[in-house]
C-alpha positions as CSV (number, residue, x, y, z in Angstrom):
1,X,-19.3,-11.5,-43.0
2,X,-17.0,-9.0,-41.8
3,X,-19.3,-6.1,-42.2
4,X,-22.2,-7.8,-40.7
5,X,-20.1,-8.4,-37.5
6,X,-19.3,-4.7,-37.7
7,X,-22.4,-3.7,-37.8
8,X,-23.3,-6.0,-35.0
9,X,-21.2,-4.6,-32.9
10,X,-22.4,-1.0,-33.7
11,X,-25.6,-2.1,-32.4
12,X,-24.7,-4.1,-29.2
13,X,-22.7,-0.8,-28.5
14,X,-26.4,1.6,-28.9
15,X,-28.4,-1.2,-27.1
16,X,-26.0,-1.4,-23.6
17,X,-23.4,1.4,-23.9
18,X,-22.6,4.9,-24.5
19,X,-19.9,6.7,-26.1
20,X,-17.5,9.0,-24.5
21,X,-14.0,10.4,-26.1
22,X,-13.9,7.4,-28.2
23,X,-14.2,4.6,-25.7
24,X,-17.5,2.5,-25.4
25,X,-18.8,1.7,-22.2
26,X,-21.2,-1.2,-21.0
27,X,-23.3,-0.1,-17.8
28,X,-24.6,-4.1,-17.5
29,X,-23.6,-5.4,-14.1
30,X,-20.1,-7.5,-14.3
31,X,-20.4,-11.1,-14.8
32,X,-17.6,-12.8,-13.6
33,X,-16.5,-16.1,-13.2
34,X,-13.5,-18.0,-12.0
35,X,-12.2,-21.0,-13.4
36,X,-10.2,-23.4,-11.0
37,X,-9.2,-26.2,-13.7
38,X,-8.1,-23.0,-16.1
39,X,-6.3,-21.4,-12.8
40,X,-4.5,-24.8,-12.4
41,X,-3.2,-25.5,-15.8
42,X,-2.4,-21.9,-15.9
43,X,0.1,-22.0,-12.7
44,X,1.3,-25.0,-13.2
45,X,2.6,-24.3,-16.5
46,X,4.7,-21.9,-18.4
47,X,2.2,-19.5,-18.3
48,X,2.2,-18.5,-15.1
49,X,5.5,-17.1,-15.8
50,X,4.5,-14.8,-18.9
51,X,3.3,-11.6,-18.3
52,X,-0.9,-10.7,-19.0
53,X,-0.6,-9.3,-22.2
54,X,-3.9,-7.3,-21.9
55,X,-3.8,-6.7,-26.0
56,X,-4.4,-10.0,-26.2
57,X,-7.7,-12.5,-26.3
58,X,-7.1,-15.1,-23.8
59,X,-10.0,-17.8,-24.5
60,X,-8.5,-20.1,-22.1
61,X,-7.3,-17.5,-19.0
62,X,-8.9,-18.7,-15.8
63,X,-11.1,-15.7,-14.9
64,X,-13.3,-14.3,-17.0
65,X,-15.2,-10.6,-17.5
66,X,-18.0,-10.3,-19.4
67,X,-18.3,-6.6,-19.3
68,X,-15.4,-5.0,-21.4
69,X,-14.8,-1.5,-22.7
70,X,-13.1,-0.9,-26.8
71,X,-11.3,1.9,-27.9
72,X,-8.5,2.1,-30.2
73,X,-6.9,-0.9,-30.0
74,X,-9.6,-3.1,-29.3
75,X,-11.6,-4.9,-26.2
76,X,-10.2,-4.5,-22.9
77,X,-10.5,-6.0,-19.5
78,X,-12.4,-4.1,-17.1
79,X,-11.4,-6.0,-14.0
80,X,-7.6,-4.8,-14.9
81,X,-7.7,-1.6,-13.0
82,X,-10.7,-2.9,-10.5
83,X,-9.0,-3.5,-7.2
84,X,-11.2,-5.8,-5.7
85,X,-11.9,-7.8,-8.6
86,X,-10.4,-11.4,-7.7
87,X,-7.6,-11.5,-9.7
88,X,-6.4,-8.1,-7.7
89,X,-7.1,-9.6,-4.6
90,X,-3.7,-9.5,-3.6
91,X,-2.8,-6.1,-4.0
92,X,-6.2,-5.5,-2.1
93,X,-4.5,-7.6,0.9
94,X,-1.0,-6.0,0.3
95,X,-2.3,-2.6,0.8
96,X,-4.5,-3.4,4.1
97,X,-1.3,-5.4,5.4
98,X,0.7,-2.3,5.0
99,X,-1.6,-0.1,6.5
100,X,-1.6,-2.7,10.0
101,X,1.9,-3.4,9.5
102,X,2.5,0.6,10.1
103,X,0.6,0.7,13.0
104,X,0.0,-2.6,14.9
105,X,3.4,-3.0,16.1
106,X,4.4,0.8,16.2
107,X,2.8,1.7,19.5
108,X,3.5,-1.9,21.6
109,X,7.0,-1.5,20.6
110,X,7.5,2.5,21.4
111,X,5.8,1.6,24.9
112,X,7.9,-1.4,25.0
113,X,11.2,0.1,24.8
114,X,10.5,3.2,27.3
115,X,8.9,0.9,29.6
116,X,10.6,-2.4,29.2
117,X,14.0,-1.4,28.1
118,X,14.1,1.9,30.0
119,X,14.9,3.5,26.4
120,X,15.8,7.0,25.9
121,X,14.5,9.5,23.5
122,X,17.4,9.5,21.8
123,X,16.3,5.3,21.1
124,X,12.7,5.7,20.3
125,X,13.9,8.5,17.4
126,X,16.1,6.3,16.6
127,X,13.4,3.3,16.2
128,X,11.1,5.7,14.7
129,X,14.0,6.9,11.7
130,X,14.6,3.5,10.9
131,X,11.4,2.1,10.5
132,X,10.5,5.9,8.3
133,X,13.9,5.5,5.9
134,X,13.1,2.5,3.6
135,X,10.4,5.1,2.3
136,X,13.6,7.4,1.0
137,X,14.8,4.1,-0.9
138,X,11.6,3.1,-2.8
139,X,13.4,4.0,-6.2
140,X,16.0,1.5,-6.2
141,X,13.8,-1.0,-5.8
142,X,11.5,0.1,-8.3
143,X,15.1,-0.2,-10.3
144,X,15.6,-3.0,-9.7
145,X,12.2,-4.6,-10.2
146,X,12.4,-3.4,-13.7
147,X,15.8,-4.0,-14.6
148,X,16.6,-7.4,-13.0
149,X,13.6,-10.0,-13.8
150,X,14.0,-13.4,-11.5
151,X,12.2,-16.3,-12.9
152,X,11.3,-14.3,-16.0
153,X,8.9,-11.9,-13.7
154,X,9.5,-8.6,-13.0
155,X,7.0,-7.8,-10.0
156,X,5.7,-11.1,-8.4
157,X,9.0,-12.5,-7.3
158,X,10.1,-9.0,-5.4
159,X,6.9,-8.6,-3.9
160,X,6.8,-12.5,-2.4
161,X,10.6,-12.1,-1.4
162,X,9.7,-8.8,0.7
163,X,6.7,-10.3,2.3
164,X,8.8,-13.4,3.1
165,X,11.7,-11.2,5.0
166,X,8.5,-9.2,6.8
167,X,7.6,-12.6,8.2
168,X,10.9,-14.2,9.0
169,X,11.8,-11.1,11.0
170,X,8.6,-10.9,13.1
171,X,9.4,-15.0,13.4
172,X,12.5,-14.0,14.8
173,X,11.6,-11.3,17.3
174,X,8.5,-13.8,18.2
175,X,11.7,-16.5,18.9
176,X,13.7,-14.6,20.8
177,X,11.0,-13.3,23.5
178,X,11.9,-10.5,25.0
179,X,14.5,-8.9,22.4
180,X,17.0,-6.4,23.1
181,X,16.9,-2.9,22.1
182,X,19.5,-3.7,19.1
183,X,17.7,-6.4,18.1
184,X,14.4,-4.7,17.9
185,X,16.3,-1.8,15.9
186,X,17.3,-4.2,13.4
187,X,15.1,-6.4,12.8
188,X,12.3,-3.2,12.6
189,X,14.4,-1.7,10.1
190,X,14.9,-5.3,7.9
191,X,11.1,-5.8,8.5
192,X,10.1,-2.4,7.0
193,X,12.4,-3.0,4.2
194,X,10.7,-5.8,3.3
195,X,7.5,-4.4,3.3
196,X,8.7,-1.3,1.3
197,X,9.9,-3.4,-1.0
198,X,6.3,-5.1,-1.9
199,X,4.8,-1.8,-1.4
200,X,6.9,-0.6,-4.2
201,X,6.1,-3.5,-6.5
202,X,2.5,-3.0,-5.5
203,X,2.7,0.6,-6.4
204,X,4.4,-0.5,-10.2
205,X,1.5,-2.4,-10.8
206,X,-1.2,-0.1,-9.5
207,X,0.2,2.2,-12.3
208,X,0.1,-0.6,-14.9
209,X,-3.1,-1.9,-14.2
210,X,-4.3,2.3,-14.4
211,X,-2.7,2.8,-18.1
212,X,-4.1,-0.8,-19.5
213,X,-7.5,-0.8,-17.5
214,X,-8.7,2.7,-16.3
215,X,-10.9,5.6,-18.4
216,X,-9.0,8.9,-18.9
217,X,-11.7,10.2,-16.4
218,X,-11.1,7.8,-13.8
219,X,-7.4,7.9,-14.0
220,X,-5.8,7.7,-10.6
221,X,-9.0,6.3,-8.9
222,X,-7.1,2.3,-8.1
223,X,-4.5,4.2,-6.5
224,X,-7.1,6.0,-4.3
225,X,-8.9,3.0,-3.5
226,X,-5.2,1.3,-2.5
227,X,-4.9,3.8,-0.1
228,X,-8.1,3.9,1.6
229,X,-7.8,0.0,2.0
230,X,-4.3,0.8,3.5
231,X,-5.7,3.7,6.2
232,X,-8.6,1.2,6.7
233,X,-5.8,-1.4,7.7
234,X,-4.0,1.3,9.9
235,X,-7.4,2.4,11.7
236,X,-8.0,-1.8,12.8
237,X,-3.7,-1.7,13.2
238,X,-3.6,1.1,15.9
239,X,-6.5,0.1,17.6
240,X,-5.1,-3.6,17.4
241,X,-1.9,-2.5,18.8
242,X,-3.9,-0.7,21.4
243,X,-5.7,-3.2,22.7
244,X,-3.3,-6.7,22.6
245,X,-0.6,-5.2,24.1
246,X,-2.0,-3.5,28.0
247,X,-0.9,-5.9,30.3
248,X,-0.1,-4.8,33.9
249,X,2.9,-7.1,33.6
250,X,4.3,-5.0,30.9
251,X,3.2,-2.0,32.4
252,X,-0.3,-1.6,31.0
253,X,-3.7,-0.9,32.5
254,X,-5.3,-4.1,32.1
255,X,-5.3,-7.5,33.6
256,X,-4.4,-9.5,30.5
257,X,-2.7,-8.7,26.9
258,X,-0.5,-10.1,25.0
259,X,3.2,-10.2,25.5
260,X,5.4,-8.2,22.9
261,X,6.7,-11.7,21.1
262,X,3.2,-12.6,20.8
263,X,2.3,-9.4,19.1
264,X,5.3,-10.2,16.6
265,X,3.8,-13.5,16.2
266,X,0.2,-12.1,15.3
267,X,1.5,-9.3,12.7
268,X,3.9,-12.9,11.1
269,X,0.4,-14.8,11.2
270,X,-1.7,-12.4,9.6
271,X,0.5,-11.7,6.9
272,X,0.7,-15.7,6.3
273,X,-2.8,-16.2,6.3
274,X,-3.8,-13.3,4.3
275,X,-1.0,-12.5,1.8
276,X,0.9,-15.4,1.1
277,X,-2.6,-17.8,0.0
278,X,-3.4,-15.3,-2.8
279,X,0.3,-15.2,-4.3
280,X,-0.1,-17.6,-6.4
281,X,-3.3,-15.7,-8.5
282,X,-1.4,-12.9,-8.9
283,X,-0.2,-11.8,-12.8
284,X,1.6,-9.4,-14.0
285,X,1.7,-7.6,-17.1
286,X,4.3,-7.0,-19.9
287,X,7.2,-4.3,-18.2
288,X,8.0,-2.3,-21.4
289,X,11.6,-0.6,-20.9
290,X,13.6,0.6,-23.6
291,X,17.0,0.2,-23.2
292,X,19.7,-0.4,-20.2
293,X,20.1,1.1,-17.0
294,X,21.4,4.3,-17.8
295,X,18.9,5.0,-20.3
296,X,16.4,4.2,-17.7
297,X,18.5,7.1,-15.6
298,X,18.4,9.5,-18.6
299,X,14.6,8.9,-19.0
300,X,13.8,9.6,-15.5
301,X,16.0,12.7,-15.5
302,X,14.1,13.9,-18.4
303,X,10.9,14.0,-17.0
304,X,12.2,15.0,-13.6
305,X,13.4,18.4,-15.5
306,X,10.5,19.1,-17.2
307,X,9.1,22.4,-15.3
308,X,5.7,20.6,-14.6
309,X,7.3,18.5,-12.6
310,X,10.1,19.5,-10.9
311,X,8.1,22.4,-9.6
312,X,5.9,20.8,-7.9
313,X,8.0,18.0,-6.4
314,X,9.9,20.9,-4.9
315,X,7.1,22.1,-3.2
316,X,6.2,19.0,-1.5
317,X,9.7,18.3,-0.5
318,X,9.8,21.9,1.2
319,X,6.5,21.6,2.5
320,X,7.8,17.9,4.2
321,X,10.7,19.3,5.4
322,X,8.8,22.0,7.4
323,X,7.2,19.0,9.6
324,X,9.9,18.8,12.9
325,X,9.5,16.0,14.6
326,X,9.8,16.0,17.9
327,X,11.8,12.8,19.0
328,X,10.8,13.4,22.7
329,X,7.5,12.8,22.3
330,X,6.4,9.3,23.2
331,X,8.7,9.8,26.1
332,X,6.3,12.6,27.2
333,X,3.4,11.0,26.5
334,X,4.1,7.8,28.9
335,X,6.3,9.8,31.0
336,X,5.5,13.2,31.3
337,X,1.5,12.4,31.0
338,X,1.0,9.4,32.1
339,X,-0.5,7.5,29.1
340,X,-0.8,4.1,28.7
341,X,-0.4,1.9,26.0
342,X,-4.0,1.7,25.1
343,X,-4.5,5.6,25.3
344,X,-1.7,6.0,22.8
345,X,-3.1,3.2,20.8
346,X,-6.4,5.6,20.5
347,X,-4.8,8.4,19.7
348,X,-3.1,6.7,16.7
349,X,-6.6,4.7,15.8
350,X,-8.3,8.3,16.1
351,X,-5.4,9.8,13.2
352,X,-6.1,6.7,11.0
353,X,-10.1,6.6,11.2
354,X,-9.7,10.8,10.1
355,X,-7.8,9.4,7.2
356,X,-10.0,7.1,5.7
357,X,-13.0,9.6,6.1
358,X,-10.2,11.8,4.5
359,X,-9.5,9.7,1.8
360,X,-13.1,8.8,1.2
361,X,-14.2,12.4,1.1
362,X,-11.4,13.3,-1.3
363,X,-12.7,10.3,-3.4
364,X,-16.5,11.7,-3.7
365,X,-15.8,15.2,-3.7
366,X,-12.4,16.6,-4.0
367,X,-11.2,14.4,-6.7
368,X,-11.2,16.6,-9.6
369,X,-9.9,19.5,-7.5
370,X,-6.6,21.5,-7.9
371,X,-4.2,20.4,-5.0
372,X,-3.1,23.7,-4.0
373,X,-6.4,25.3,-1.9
374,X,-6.4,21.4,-0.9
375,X,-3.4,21.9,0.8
376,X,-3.9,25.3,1.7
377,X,-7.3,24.5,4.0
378,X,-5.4,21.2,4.8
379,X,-2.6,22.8,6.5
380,X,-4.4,25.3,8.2
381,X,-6.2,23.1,9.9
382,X,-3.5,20.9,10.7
383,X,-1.7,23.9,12.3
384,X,-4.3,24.5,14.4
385,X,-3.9,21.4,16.3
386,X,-0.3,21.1,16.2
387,X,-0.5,24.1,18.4
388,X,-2.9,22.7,21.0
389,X,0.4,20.4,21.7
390,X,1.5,23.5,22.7
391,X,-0.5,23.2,25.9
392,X,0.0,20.1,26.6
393,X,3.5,20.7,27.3
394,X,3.1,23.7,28.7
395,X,0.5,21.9,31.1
């Protein structure tokens, strides 16, 4: 019996796949299926707290993939590393709610404070470090969602808790009205790290989704699609923040818009209504650590020395450092030239739309290209119209 299944599945393999570097692949279309009375029993009892084990057969799991591949260690789930398969959902939300988290509120609350709050440059650098340093911080949390599990999860818990302070702060700064400059400060920097602190969950299980789900060949390519659903998010965020927030009342252009604590209350709705609904289908799989906190230090030392790496990683922290910002700059722009909100708003919806074709080009052309004349032609051309700022200040 157990050779004729063998040699079964040596067939079905010739008849619907093909074999490449020892994984079989089947090129059928996916059929899918979702199960609610699976999906119910499943969060509603103990195993919604239990990792996906994806070495493992679930018969009774509440979504279903008909299309598998098999290597080594036996059939797999396709729809792991597929970010818009349902079950990924989620992370597909999460990664478009970052990208109009960045953006919708960045531009109403820069014009807001210089013309609102009469804010000074020194104010609107200020705004803009503290909404950029939660980025510098992403590895403690990414500690402390492996170390500390809560409720016997590792990821889902973190990234609910930072969506949850992302909304209560925009709740707040809705509540109060018209907030103050310190206020705005604050609760921006709280907000972001909130949102950095799902982003970094999000990230963790991007990569585990990539080493249980993805083809060697295709390694890296759920990340990619993350972040073109994010820049996708920030194209429709700028041009959002653009648009709501032009009022002639607040200084703007137009004869209606939004006030700023109803733009705080649209970012708080949107993330209610699209990330908080599809929390409860998300699943994590097993976090495999060996050992305590300091050997989690030592490990990430080790790698960090290796000369492949720490080569590299210097490069790109020299080449970020080289980027001067200019903290003066949205004071020019709405002082010095006269913009409105909306025609900042563009400006920033013009940068985004250039990254997703960006992103999508690197996707369908330049992904199997060495990064170096990548970032040779990139910053060429990036220098070129840094330098027509030149004349814009220059008149």
């Amino acid at each position: 019996a157990e050779e004729k299944k063998l040699l079964g599945e040596e067939q079905r393999d010739k008849d619907i796949g093909s074999v490449s570097a020892g994984r079989t692949w089947f090129h059928t279309k996916p059929k899918r299926s979702f199960d609610f009375g699976k999906w119910r029993k499943w969060c509603g009892g103990a195993s919604y707290l239990e990792p996906f084990d994806p070495d493992r057969d679930y018969e009774d799991f509440w979504y279903k993939d008909e299309v598998q591949w098999r290597d080594g260690r036996g059939w797999r789930y396709s729809w792991l590393a597929d970010l818009y398969a349902f079950p990924n959902w989620s992370l597909a939300c999460h990664y478009f709610n970052v990208g109009v988290a960045l953006n919708l509120l960045a531009t109403p609350v820069s014009f807001y404070l210089v013309e609102s709050l009469d804010a000074s440059a020194a104010v609107t650098n200020t705004y803009a470090a503290l909404t950029y340093l939660p980025w510098c911080l992403k590895v403690f949390f990414g500690l402390q969602s492996d170390l500390v599990p809560v409720f016997g999860t590792h990821r889902r818990f973190y990234y609910a808790l930072g969506w949850v302070v992302f909304f209560l702060c925009n709740c707040e700064l809705w509540r109060e009205g018209e907030p103050g400059i310190a206020s705005t400060l604050l609760l921006s920097f709280v907000m972001t790290m909130g949102c950095l602190m799902s982003d970094t969950v999000a990230d963790a299980i991007i990569l585990e989704r990539t080493t249980a789900g993805e083809a060697e060949a295709d390694t890296g390519r759920m990340r990619t699609h993350g972040y073109l659903v994010r820049q996708v998010g920030s194209t429709l965020g700028s041009l959002g923040g653009a648009v709501i927030y032009n009022s002639k009342s607040d200084g703007g252009d137009w004869s209606w818009g939004f006030t700023i604590a109803q733009c705080f209350a649209l970012q708080a709705l949107f993330v209610g209504l699209t990330i908080f609904p599809l929390v409860p289908f998300m699943y994590e799989l097993p976090v495999k650590l060996k050992g305590d906190a300091k050997a989690l230090w030592r490990d990430m030392w080790t790698f960090v020395a290796n000369d492949g790496v720490w080569v590299p990683l210097m490069y790109l922290y020299f080449y970020n450092l080289c980027f001067v910002s200019n903290p003066a700059w949205y004071n020019f722009l709405y002082d010095g030239l006269d913009f409105s909100n909306f025609a900042v708003g563009m400006l920033y919806t013009v940068g985004s739309l250039l990254s997703v074709v960006g992103l999508y080009v690197y996707e369908k052309v330049f992904f199997k290209t060495a990064w170096r004349p990548l970032y040779l032609w990139v910053t060429v051309i990036s220098a070129g119209f840094s330098l027509l700022q030149v004349l814009l200040v220059t008149g």
